[in-house]
N, C-alpha and C positions, 0 to 999 in steps of 0.2 A: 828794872830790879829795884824795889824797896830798898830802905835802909836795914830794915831786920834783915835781909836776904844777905845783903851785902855782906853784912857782917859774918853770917853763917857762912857764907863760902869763903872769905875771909879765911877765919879759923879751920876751916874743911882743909883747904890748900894747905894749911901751916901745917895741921899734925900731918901729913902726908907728905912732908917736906919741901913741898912745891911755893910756899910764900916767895914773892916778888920774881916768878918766873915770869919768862916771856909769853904772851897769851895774846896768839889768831884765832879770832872767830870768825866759823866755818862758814859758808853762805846756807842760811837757812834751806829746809827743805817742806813740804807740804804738813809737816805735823807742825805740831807747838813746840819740841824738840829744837834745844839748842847745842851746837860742838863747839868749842872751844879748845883749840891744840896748844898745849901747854912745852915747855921748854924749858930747861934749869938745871946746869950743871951737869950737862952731854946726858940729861933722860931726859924722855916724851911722855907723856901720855895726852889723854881728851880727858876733858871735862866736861861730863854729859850733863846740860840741866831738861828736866824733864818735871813739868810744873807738877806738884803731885793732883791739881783739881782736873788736871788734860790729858795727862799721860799715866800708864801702868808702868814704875821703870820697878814695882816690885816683880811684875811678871816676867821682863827683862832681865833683871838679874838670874830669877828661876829657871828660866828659860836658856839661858848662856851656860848653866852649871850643866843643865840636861844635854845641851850638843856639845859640849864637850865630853862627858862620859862617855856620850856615842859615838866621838871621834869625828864631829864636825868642827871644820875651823871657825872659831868668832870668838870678839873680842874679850880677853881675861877682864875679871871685874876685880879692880886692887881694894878697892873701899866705897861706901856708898853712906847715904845718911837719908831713908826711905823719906824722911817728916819735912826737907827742903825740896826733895828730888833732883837732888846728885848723885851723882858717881864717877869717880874717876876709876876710867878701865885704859884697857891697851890701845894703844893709838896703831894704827895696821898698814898707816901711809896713804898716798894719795890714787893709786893703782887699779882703780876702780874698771869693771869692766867695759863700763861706758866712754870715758875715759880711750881704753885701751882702744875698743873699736873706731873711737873717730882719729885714733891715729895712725889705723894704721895695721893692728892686731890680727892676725887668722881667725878670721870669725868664728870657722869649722871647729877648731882647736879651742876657742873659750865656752863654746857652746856645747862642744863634746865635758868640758872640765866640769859644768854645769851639771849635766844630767850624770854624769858619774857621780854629783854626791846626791843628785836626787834617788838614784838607785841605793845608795848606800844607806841615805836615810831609811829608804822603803824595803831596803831588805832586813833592817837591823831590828830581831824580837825584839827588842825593848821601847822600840819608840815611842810608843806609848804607854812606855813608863811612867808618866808624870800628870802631876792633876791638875785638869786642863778642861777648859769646858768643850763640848760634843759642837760639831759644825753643822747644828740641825734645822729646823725648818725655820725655826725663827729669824736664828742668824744670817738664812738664806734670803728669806724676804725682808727684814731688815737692811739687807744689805743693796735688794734690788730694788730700792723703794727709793732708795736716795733718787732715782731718774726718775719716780713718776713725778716726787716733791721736788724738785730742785731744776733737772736741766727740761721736763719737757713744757712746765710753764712760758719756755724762750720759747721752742718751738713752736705752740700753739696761740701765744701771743695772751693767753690768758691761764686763769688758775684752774687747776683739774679738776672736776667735780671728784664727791665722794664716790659715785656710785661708779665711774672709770675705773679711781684708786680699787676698790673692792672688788669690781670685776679684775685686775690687773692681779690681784692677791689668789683670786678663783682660778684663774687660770694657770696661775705659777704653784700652786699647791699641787694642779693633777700632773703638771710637768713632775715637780720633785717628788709624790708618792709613786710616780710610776718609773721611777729611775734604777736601773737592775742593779743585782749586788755587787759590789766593789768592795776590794782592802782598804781599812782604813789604816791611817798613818798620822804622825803627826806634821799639819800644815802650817808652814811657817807665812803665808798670810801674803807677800810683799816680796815672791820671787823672781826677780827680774836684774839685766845687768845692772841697774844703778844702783843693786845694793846687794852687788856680789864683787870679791876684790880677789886681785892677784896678789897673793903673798907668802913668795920664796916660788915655790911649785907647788903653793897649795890653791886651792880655791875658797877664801871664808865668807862666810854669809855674812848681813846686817839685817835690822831690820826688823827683829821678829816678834816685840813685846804682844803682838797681836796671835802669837800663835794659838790652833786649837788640836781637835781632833778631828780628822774626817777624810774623805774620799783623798786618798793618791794621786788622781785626774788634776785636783785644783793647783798645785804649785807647779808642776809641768806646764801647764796650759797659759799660767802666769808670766813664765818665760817666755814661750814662743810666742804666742799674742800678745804684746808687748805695746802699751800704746807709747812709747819713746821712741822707738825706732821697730822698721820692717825685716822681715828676713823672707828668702826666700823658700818657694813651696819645696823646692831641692832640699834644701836645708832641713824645713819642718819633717818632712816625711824620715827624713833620714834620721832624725834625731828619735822623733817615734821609735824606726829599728833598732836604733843605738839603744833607747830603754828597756824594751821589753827584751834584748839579748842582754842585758844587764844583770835583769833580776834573776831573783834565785827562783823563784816561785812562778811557777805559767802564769800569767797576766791573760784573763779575756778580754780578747781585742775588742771584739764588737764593743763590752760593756764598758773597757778604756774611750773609746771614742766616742762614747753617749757622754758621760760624764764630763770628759773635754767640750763636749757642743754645748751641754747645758750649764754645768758649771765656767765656761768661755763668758756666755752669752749673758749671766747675770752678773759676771763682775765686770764684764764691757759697762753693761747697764750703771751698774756701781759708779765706776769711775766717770763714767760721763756726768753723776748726779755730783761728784765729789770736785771735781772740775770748773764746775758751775758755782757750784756751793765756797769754793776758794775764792771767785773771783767775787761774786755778788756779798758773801757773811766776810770775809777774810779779806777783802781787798788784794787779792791775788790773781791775778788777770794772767800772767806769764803761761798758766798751763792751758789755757785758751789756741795756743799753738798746736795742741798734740789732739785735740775734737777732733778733726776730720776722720782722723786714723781711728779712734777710736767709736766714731760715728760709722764709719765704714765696717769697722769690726761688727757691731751691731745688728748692722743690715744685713749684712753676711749671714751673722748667727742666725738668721731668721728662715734661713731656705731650708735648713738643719729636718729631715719628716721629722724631728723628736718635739721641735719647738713649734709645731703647726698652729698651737691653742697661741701662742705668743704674736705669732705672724698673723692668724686673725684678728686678733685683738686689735693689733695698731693697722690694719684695714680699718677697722669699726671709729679709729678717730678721725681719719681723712687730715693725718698730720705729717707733713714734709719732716723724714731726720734728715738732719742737717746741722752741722758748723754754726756755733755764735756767730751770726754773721748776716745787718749789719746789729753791731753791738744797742741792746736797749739800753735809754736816757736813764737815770737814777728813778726817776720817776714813776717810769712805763715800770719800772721792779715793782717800787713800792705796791703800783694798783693788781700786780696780781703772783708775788709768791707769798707762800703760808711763811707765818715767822718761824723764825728760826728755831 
């Protein structure tokens, strides 16, 4: 943090009463996003910084106004100053579901808490109340591109030709124009325990300055496919029944479980590219731990009859997925990923 910076939060803190409080910060997490838990005079809050060149925290504030009218839990926003990117909001405590479950927690019961507000999201006409960009085909393949540019460079031991990348773009266009119709809803991007909390008997979200519009399928499938941790097929399926006797509205299965395999299988792809990209651009190596699972995830998605143009594809490279592992020299990087 700059000297201008400093000062600005500085003064941020003071008119908000908070000068010379006690102040933890959080352990960062895979964004540029920093918490800072504030302390002073028996109140809390967090001090959200969120660089304004890295992060949208005006979307986040917009976004926080809108689930709350809707009666989702998350964090109050007390003050913010969009031009530093801060904000001091509600601090919600440490109760994370993640958290919960390694100590200990009914799984059934936090996973059941889950999908009750996902139903609630999805049944509530207004959700799509607010102006928010469309989760369309760009955002799809942008998002599945991070694996061709990023994690499968390790895999193949060299950089992807264009004409892979393009076929790679060809084939995931006929997957998504032939995807049947689905309710759209508003997606909050980053649905998963590690940024879903217990607090009180409520369930509140994090997370979401990424939200858009688009298929119902994706923040379901977010949960259960989970590359932090596994849950069983008992579990998944039952959670499935648990939604669709939620909603208000028939829900087409068939066309729920397309959308789950395709929208599954491109943000598996996602994350393994974003993964990669932490550790090689970010010097962030830690999420290197959770590839397998999400390698695994991918392989999976690929038996899917929906995703067969995907599963030829990666015949066509004669490329082993697999786990970073053993880790490339700086060097071997240097000679074959695209910059960044």
């Amino acid at each position: 943090m700059d000297d201008a910076k400093f000062l600005a939060v500085r003064q941020f803190l003071a008119n908000a009463g908070y000068l010379g409080c006690k102040i933890t910060s959080l352990v960062p997490d895979a964004s540029f996003r920093q918490y800072h838990r504030l302390e002073h005079d028996g109140r809390k809050a967090m001090l959200l910084d969120a660089p304004p060149d890295r992060e949208n925290l005006a979307a986040f504030i917009s976004v926080s106004a809108h689930l709350r009218k809707l009666g989702i839990r998350c964090p109050k926003i007390y003050n913010h100053d969009l031009s530093q990117g801060i904000a001091l909001i509600e601090d919600l405590g440490d109760q994370t579901f993640t958290r919960l479950l390694d100590e200990g927690a009914d799984e059934t019961a936090l996973y059941t808490q889950a999908i009750h507000v996902l139903a609630d999201l999805h049944n509530n006409p207004k959700a799509c109340d607010i102006t928010l960009p469309y989760y369309d085909w760009q955002h799809f393949i942008d998002e599945a591109l991070l694996f061709v540019d990023w994690y499968l460079p390790v895999a193949a031991g060299e950089r992807v030709p264009e004409t892979v990348r393009d076929k790679f773009i060809e084939e995931w266009l006929e997957v998504y124009d032939r995807l049947p119709p689905l309710e759209d809803s508003l997606v909050l991007r980053d649905y998963h325990v590690d940024n879903l909390m217990q607090v009180g008997n409520d369930c509140a979200v994090l997370d979401y300055q990424d939200a858009l519009i688009g298929s119902c399928a994706y923040d379901f499938i977010s949960l259960l496919e989970d590359a932090r941790r596994d849950i069983s097929l008992e579990l998944f399926n039952s959670m499935i029944e648990l939604y669709w006797s939620l909603r208000d509205k028939e829900v087409d299965c068939k066309n729920f479980l397309q959308h789950c395999s395709v929208f599954g299988a491109a943000r598996h792809m996602k994350i393994a590219g974003i993964f990669t990209r932490l550790w090689v651009r970010d010097n962030k190596p830690v999420y290197l731990k959770y590839m397998p699972r999400v390698i695994d995830y991918v392989s999976r998605s690929l038996h899917d009859p929906s995703l067969k143009r995907i599963q030829q594809w990666f015949l066509g490279l004669d490329v082993e997925l697999r786990p970073i592992n053993p880790v490339p020299s700086q060097g071997q990087l240097l000679k074959i990923y695209r910059s960044p």
